[in-house]
Short mmCIF file of the C-alpha atoms (twelve columns), coordinates in Angstrom:
data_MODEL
# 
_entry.id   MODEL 
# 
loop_
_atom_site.group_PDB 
_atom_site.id 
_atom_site.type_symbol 
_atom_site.label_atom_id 
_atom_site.label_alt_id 
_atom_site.label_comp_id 
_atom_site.label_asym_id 
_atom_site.label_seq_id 
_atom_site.Cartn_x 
_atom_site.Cartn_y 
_atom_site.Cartn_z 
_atom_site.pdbx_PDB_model_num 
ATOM 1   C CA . UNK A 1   -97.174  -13.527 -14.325 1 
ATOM 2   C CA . UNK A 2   -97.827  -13.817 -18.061 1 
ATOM 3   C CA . UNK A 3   -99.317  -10.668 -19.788 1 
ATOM 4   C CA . UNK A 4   -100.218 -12.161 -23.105 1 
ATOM 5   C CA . UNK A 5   -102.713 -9.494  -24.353 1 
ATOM 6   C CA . UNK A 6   -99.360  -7.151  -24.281 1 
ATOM 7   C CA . UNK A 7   -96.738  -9.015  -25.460 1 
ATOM 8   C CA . UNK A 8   -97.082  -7.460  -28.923 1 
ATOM 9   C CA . UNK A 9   -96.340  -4.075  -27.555 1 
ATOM 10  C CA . UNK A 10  -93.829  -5.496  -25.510 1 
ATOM 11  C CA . UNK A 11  -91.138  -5.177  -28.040 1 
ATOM 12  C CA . UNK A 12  -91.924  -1.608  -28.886 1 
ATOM 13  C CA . UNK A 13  -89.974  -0.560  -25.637 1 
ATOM 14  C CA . UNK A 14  -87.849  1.909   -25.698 1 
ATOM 15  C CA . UNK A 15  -86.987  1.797   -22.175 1 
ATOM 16  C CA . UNK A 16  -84.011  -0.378  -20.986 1 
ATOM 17  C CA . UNK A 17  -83.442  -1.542  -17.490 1 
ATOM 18  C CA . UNK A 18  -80.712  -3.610  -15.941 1 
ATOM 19  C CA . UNK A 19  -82.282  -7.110  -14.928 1 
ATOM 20  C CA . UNK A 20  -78.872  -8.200  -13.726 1 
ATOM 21  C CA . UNK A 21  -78.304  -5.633  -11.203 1 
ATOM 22  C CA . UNK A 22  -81.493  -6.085  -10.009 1 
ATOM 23  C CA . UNK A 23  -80.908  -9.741  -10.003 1 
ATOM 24  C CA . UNK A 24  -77.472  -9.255  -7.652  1 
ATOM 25  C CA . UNK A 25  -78.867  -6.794  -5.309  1 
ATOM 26  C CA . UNK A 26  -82.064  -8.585  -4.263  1 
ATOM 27  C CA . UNK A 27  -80.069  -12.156 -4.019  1 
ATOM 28  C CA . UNK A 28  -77.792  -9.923  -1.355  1 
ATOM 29  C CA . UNK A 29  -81.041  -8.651  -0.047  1 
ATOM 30  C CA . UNK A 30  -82.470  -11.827 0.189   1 
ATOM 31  C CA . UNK A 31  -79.208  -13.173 1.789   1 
ATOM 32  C CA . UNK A 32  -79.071  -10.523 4.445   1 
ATOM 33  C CA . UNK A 33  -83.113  -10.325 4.996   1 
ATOM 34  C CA . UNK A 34  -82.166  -14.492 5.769   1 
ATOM 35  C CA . UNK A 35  -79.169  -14.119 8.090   1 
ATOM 36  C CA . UNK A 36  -80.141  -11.848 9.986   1 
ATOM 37  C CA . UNK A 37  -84.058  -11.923 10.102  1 
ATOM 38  C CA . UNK A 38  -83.997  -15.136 11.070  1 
ATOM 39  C CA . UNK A 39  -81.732  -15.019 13.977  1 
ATOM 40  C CA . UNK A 40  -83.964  -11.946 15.271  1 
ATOM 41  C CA . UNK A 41  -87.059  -13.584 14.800  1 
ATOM 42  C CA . UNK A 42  -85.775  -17.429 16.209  1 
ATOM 43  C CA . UNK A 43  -84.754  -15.205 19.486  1 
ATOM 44  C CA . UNK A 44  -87.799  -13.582 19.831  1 
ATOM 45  C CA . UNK A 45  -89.852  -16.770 19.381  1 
ATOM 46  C CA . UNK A 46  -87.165  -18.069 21.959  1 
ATOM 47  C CA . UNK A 47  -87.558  -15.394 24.445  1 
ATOM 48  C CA . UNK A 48  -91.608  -15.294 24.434  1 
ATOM 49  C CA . UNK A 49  -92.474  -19.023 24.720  1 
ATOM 50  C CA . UNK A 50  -90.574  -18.509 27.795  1 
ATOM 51  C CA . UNK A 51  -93.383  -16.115 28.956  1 
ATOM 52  C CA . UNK A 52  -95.848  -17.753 27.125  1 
ATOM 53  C CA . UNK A 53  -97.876  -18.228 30.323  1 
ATOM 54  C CA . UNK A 54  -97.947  -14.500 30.886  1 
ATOM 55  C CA . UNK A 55  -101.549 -12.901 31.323  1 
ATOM 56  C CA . UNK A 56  -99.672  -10.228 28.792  1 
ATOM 57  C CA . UNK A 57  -101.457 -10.974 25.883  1 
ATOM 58  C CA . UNK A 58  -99.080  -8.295  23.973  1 
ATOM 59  C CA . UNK A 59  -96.271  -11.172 24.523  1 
ATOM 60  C CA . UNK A 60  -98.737  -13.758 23.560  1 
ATOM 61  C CA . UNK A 61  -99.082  -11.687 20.271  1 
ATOM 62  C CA . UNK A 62  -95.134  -11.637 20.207  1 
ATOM 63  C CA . UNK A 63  -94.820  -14.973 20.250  1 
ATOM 64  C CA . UNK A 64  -96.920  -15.242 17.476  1 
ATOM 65  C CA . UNK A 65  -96.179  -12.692 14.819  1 
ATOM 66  C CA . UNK A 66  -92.100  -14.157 15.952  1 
ATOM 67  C CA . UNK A 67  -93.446  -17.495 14.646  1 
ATOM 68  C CA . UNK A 68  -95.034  -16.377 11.372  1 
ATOM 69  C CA . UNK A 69  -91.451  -14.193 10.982  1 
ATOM 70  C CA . UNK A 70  -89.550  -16.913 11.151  1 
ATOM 71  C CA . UNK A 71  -91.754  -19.114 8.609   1 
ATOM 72  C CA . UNK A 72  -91.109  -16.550 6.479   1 
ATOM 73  C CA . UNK A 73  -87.418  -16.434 6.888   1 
ATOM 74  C CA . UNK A 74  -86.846  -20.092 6.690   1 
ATOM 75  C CA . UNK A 75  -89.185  -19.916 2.991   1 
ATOM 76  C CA . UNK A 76  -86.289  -17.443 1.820   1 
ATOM 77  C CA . UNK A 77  -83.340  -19.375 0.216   1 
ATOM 78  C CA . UNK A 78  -85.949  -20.812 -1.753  1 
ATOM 79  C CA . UNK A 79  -86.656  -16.909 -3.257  1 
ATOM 80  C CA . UNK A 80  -83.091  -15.915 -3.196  1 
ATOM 81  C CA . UNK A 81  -82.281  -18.884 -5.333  1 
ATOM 82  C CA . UNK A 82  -84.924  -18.351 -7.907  1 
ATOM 83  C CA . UNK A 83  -83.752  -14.919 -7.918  1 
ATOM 84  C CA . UNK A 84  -80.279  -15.601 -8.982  1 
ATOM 85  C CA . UNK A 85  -81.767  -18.408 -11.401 1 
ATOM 86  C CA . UNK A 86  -83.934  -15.889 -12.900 1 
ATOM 87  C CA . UNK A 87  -87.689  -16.947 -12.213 1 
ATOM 88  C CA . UNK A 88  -86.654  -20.502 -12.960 1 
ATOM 89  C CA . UNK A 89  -88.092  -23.201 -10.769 1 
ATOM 90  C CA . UNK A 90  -86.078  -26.168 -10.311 1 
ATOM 91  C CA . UNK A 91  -87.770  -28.222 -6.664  1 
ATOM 92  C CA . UNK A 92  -90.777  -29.425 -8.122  1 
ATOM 93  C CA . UNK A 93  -94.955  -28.808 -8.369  1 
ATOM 94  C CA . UNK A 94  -94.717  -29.894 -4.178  1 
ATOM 95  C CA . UNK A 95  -91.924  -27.549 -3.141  1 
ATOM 96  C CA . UNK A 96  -94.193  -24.600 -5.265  1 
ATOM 97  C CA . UNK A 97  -96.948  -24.670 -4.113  1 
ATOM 98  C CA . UNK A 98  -95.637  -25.655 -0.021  1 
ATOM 99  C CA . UNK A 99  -93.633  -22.551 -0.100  1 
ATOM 100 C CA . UNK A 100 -96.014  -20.717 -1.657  1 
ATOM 101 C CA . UNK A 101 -99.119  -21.032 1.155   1 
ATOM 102 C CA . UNK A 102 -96.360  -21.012 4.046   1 
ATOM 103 C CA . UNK A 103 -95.210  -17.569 2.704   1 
ATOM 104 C CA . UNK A 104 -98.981  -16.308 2.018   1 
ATOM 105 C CA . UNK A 105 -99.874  -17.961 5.201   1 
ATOM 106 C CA . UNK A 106 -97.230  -16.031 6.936   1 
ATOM 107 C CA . UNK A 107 -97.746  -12.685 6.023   1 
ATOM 108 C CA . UNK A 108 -101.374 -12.868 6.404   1 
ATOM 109 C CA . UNK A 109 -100.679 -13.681 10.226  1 
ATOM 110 C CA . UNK A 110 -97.800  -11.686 10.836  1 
ATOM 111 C CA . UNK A 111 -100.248 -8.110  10.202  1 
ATOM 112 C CA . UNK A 112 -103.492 -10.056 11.555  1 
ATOM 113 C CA . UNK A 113 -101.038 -10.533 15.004  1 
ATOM 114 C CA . UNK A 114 -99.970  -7.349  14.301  1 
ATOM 115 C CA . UNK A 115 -103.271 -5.309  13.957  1 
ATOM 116 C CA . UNK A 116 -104.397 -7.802  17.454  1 
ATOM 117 C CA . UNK A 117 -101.350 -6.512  19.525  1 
ATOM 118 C CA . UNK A 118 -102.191 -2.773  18.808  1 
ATOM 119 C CA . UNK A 119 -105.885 -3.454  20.331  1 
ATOM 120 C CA . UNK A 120 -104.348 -5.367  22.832  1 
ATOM 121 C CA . UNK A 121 -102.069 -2.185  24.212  1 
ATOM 122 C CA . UNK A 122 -104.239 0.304   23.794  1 
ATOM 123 C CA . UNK A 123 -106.446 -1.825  26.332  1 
ATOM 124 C CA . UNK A 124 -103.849 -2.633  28.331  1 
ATOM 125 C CA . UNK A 125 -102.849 1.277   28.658  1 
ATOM 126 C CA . UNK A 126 -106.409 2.719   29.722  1 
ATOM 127 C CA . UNK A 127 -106.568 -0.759  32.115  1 
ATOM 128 C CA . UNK A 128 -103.341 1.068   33.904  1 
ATOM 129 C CA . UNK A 129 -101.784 -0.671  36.692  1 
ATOM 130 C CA . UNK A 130 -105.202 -2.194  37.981  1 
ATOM 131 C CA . UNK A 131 -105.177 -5.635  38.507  1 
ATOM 132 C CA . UNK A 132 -107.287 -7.451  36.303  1 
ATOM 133 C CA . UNK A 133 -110.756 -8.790  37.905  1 
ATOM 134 C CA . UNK A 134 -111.899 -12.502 36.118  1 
ATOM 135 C CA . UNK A 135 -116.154 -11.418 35.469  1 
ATOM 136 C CA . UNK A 136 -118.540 -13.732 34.421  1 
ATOM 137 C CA . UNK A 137 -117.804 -15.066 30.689  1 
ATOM 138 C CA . UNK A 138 -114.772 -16.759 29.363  1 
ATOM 139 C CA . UNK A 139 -111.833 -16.990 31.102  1 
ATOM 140 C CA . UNK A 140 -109.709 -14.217 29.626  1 
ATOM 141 C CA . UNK A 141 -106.961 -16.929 28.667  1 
ATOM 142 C CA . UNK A 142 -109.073 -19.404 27.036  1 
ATOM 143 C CA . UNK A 143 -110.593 -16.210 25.189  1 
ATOM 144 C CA . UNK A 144 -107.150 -15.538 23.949  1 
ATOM 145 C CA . UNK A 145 -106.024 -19.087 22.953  1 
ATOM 146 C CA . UNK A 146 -109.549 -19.063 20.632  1 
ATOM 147 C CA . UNK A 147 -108.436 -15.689 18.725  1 
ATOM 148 C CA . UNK A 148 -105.249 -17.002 18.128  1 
ATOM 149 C CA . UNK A 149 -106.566 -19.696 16.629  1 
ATOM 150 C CA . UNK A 150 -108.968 -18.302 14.764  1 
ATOM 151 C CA . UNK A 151 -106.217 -15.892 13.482  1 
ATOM 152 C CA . UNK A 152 -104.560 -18.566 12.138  1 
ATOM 153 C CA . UNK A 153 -107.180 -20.485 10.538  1 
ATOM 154 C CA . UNK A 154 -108.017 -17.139 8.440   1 
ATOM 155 C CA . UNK A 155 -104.965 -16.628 7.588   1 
ATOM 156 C CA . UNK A 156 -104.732 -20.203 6.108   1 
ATOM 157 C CA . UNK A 157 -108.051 -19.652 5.050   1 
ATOM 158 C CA . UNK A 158 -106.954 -17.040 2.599   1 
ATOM 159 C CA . UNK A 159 -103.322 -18.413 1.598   1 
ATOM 160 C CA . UNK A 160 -105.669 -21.336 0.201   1 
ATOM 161 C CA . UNK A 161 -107.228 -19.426 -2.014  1 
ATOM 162 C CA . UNK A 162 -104.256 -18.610 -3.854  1 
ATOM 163 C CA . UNK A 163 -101.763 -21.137 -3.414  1 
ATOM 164 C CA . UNK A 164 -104.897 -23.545 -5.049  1 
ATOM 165 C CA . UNK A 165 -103.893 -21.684 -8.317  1 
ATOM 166 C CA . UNK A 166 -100.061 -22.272 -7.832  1 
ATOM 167 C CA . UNK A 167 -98.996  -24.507 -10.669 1 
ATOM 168 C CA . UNK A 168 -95.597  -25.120 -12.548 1 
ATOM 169 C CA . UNK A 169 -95.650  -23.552 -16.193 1 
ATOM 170 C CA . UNK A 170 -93.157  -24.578 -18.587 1 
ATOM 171 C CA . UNK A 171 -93.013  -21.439 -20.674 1 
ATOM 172 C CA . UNK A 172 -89.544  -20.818 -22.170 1 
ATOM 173 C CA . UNK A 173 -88.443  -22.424 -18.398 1 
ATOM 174 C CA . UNK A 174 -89.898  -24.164 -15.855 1 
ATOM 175 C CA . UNK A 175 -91.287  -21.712 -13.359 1 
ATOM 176 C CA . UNK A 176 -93.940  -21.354 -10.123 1 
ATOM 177 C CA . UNK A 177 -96.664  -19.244 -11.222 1 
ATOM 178 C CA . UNK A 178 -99.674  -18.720 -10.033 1 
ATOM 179 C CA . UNK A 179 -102.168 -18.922 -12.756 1 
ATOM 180 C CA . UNK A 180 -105.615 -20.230 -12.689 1 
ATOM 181 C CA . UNK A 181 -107.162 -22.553 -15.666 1 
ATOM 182 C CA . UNK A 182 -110.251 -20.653 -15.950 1 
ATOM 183 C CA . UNK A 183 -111.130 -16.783 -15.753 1 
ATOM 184 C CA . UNK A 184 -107.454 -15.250 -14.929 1 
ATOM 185 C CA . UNK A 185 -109.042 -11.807 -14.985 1 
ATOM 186 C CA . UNK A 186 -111.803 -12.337 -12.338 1 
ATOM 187 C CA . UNK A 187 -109.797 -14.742 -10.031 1 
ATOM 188 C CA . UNK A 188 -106.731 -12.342 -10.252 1 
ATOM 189 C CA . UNK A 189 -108.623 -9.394  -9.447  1 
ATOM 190 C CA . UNK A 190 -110.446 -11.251 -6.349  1 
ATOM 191 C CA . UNK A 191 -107.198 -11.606 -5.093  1 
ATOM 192 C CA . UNK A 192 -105.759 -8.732  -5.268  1 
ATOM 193 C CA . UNK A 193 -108.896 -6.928  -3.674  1 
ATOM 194 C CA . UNK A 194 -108.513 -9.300  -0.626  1 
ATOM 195 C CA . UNK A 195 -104.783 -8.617  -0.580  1 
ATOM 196 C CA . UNK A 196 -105.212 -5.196  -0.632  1 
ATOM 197 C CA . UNK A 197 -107.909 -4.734  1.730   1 
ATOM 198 C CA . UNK A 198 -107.646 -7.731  4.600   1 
ATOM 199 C CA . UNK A 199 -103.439 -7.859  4.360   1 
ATOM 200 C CA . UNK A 200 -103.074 -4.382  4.358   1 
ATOM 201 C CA . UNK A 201 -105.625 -1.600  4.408   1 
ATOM 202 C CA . UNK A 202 -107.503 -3.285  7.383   1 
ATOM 203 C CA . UNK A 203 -104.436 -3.943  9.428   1 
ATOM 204 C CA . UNK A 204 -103.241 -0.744  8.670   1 
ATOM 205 C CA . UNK A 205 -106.428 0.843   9.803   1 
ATOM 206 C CA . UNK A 206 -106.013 -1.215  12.906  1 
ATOM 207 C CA . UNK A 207 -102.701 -0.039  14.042  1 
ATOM 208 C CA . UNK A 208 -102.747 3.444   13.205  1 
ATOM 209 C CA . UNK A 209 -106.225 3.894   14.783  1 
ATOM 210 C CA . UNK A 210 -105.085 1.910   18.064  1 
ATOM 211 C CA . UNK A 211 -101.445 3.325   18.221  1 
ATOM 212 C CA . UNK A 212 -103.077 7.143   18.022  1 
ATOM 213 C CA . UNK A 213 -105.175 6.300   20.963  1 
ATOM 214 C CA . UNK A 214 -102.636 4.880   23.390  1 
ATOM 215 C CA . UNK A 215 -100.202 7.331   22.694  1 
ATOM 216 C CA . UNK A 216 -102.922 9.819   23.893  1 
ATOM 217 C CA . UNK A 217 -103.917 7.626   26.477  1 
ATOM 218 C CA . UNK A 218 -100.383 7.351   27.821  1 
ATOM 219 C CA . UNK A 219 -100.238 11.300  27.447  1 
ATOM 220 C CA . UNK A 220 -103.318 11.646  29.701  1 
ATOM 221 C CA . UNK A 221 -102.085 9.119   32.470  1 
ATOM 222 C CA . UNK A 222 -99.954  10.651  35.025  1 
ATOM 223 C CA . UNK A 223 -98.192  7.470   35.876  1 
ATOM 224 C CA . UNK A 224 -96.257  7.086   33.085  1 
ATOM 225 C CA . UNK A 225 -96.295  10.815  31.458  1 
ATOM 226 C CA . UNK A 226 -93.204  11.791  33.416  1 
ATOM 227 C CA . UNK A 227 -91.150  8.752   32.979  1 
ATOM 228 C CA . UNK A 228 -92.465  7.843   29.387  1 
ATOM 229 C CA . UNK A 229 -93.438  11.183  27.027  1 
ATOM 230 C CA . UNK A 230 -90.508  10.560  25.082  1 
ATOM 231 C CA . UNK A 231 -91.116  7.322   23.893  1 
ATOM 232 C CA . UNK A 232 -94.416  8.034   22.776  1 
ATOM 233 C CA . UNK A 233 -92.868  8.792   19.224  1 
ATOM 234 C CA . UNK A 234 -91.976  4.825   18.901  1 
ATOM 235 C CA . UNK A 235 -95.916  4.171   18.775  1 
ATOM 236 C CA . UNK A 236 -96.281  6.269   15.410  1 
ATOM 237 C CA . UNK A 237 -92.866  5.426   14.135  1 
ATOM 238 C CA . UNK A 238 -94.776  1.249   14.593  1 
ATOM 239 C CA . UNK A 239 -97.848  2.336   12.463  1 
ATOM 240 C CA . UNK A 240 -95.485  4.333   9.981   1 
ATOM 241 C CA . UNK A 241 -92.616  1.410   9.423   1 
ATOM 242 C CA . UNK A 242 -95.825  -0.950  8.380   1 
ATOM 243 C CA . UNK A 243 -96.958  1.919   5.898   1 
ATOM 244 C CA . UNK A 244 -93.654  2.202   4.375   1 
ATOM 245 C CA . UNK A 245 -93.110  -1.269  3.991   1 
ATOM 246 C CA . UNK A 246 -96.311  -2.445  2.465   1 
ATOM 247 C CA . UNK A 247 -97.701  0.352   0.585   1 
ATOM 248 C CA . UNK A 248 -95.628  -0.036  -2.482  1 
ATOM 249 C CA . UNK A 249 -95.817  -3.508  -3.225  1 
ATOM 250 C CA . UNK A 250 -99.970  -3.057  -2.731  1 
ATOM 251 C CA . UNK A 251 -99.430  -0.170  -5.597  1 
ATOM 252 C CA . UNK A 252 -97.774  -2.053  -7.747  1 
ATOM 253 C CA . UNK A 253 -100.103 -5.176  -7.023  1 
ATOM 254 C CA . UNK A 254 -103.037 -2.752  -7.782  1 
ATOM 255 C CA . UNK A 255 -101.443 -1.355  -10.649 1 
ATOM 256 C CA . UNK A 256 -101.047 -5.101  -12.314 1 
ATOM 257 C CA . UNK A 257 -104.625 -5.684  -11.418 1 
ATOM 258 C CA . UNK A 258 -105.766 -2.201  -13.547 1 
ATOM 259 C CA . UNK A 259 -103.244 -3.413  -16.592 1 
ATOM 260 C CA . UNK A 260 -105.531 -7.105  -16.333 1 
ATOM 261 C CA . UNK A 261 -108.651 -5.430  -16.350 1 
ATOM 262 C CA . UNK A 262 -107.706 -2.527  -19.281 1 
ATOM 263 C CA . UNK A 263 -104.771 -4.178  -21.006 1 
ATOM 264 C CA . UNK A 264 -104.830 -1.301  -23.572 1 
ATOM 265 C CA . UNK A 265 -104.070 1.270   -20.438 1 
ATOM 266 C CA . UNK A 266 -100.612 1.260   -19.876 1 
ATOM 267 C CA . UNK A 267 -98.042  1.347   -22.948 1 
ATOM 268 C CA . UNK A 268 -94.642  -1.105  -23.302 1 
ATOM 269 C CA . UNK A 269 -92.482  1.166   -20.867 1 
ATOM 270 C CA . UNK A 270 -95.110  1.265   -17.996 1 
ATOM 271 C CA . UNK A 271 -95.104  -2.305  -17.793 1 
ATOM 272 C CA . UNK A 272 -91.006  -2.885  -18.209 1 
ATOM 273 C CA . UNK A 273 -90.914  -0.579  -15.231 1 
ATOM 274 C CA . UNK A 274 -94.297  -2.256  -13.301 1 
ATOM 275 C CA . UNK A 275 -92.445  -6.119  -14.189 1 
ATOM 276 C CA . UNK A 276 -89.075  -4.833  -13.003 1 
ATOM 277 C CA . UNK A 277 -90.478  -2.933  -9.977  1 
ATOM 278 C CA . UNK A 278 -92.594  -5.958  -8.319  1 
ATOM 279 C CA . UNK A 279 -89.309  -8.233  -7.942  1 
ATOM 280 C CA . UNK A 280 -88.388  -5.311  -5.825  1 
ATOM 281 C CA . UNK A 281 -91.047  -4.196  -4.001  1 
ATOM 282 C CA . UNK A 282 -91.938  -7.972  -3.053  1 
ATOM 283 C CA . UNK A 283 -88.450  -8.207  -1.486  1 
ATOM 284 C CA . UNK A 284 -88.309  -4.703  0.629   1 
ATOM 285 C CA . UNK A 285 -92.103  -5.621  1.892   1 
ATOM 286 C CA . UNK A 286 -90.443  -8.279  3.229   1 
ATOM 287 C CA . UNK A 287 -88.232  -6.081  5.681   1 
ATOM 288 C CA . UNK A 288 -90.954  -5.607  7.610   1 
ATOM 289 C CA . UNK A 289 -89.655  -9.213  9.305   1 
ATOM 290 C CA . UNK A 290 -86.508  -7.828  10.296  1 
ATOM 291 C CA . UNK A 291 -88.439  -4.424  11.564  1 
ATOM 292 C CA . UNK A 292 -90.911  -6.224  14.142  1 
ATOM 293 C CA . UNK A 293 -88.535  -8.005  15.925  1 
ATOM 294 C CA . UNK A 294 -86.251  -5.091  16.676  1 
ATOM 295 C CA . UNK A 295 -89.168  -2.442  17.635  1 
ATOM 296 C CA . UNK A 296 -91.768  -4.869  19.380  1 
ATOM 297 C CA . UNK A 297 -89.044  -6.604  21.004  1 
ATOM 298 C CA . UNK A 298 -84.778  -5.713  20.963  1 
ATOM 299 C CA . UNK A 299 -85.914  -1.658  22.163  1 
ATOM 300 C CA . UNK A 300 -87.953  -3.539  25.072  1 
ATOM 301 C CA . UNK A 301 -86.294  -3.134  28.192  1 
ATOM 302 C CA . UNK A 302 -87.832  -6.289  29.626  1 
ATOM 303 C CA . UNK A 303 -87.511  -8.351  26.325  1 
ATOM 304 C CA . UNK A 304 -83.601  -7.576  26.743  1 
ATOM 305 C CA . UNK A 305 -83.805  -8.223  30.434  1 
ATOM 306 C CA . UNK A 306 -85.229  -11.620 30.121  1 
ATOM 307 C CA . UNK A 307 -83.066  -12.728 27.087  1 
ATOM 308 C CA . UNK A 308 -80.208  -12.312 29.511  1 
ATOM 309 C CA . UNK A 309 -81.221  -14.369 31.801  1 
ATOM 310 C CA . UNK A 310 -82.136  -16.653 29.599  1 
ATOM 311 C CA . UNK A 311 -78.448  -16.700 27.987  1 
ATOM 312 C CA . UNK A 312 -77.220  -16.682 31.676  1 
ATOM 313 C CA . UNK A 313 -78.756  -19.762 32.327  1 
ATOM 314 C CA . UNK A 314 -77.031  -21.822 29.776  1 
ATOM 315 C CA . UNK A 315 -73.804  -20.889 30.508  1 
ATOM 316 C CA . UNK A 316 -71.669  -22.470 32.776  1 
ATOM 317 C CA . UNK A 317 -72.132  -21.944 36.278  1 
ATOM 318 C CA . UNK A 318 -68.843  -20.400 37.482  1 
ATOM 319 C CA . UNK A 319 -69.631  -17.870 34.402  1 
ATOM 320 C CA . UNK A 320 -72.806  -17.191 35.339  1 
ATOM 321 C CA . UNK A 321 -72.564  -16.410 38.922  1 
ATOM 322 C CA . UNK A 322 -69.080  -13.871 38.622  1 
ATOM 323 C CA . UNK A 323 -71.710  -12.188 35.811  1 
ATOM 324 C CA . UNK A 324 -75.042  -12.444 37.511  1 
ATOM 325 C CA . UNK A 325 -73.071  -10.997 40.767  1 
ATOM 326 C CA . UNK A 326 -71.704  -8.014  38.879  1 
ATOM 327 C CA . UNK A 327 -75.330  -7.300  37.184  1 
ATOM 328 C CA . UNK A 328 -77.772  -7.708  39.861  1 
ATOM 329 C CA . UNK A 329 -76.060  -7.111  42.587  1 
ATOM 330 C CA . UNK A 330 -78.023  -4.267  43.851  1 
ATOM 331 C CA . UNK A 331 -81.065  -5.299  42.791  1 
ATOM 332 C CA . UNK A 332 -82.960  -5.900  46.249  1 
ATOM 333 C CA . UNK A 333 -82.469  -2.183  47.033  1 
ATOM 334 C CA . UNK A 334 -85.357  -2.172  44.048  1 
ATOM 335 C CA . UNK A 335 -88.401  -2.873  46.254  1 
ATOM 336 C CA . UNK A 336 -92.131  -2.756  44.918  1 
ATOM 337 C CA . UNK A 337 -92.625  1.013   44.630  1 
ATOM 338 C CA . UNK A 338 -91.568  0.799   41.035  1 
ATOM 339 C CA . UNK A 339 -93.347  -1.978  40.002  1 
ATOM 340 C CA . UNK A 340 -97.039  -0.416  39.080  1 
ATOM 341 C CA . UNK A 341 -95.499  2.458   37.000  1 
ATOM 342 C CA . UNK A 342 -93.480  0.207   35.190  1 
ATOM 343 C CA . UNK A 343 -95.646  -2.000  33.983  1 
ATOM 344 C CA . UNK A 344 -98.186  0.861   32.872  1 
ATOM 345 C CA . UNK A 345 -94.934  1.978   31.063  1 
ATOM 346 C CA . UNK A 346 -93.992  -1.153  29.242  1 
ATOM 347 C CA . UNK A 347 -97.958  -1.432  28.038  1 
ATOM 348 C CA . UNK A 348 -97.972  2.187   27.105  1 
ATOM 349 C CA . UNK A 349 -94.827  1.726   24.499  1 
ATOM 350 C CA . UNK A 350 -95.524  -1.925  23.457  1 
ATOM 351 C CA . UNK A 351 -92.518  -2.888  25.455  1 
ATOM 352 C CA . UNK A 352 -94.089  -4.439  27.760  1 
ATOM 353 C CA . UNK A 353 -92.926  -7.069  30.237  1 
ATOM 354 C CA . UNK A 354 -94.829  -9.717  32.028  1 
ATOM 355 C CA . UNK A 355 -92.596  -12.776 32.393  1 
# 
């Protein structure tokens, strides 16, 4: 982003900071976010559109927030590159803007599935281990199917609006930058607002609200209290990993948005250390895509269960039975007795486990 109304102050810094350690350790950031976020997030997409059918709409949401993951995983060599090249841009006005709305798009959908899942458990909690009775209405599938597309309509919806901006700027190099023709102040500071408020603060809102509730819900039902009190924590620790992961880059994007609106605010060294701190703070937001798949899914007792099977069933045969003999060989002795308090269980803790 070009601050022109500063740049004359901008060589009155006395403040130095080391752009080429910061340019080393977010390429191996972005390298490791990419290797091993997008295994994670391929496995869980793998796992849930095997259970796709489920009447688990928490696994629907899965499914989901896996997909937008991934998008955002396979967007990431293009970031890691342009790290190491230093802001240059070297794929062309098409390849800008593309990965641009697919990483906007992304995000936007990963907390709006996010925010949707919490809701989603907390009902499925205080619902218990009673079968679900179809009313009058909409069939609760269909109903489903129509908020998850309407999830991602918003969400492209909203990418739109920036990514429409997204232009190549030949400053001193070609870069992607997005940068509207006409009123940068008012256009930058819509966006930020709707950033701030429908990516994050609502979301946030969302999950912290919902996760509260079903954690005392789950306190309060005596089906699960004795087998699941201690993983109760694992609801907060959800609405506190999306806090910690977010809430800087927001600051630092609301920070930017005070500097456009009162340039004369902040002096030379405020800015060095806002420019040099939103590289960063753009890349560790972005851990939050290694974070979902390993607390919504790898701690899920069912999610691991199934991706066995699943890894069973593609191996060969004589492998699979000496293996599948070994693991479930006592497994009729587990009759139905079990069945209602674990499912209340794996709703309680978001590891839940329709199939």
């Amino acid at each position: 982003m070009d601050y022109q109304d500063n740049e004359t102050d901008f060589y009155l810094c006395t403040v130095e900071v080391d752009y080429n350690s910061r340019r080393i350790g977010l390429f191996l950031l972005h390298l490791m976010m990419f290797l091993v976020g997008l295994v994670m997030n391929m496995t869980v997409v793998w796992v849930n559109w095997h259970r796709r059918h489920s009447r688990n709409t928490v696994l629907f949401c899965l499914l989901n927030m896996g997909l937008a993951d991934t998008m955002i995983m396979l967007m990431l060599p293009i970031y890691m590159l342009e790290v190491v090249l230093d802001h240059v841009w070297l794929w062309g006005d098409f390849l800008c803007r593309f990965s641009n709305l697919v990483i906007v798009l992304s995000i936007y959908a990963s907390c709006f599935f996010l925010a949707y899942m919490s809701v989603e458990r907390y009902l499925a909690v205080i619902r218990g281990s009673a079968p679900k009775v179809q009313g009058p209405g909409m069939p609760e599938r269909r109903k489903r199917n129509m908020i998850c597309a309407g999830l991602w309509i918003l969400a492209l919806f909203l990418a739109s609006l920036e990514t429409a901006h997204v232009r190549i700027l030949h400053l001193q190099e070609p870069g992607c930058y997005l940068m509207p023709m006409y009123a940068f102040t008012a256009w930058f500071t819509t966006i930020i607002i709707i950033q701030s408020f429908i990516q994050f603060v609502g979301p946030a809102a969302i999950v912290a609200t919902f996760n509260v509730l079903a954690a005392r819900a789950v306190r309060a039902c005596p089906e699960v209290q004795a087998r699941n009190a201690s993983d109760v924590w694992l609801l907060h620790v959800y609405s506190l990993v999306f806090m910690v992961c977010w809430l800087p880059y927001h600051v630092i994007m609301m920070l930017m948005m005070v500097d456009t609106l009162k340039p004369s605010l902040f002096d030379c060294n405020m800015l060095e250390h806002l420019f040099f701190a939103y590289a960063v703070v753009r890349a560790t937001a972005m851990l939050h895509c290694l974070a979902n798949p390993v607390l919504y899914s790898f701690l899920s007792r069912s999610f691991r269960c199934k991706l066995v099977n699943l890894v069973m069933r593609h191996l060969p045969q004589d492998v699979a039975s000496v293996q599948g003999t070994g693991k479930h060989g006592n497994s009729p002795i587990q009759g139905e007795s079990t069945v209602k308090a674990s499912n209340v269980e794996e709703n309680s803790t978001s590891q839940s486990g329709g199939s």
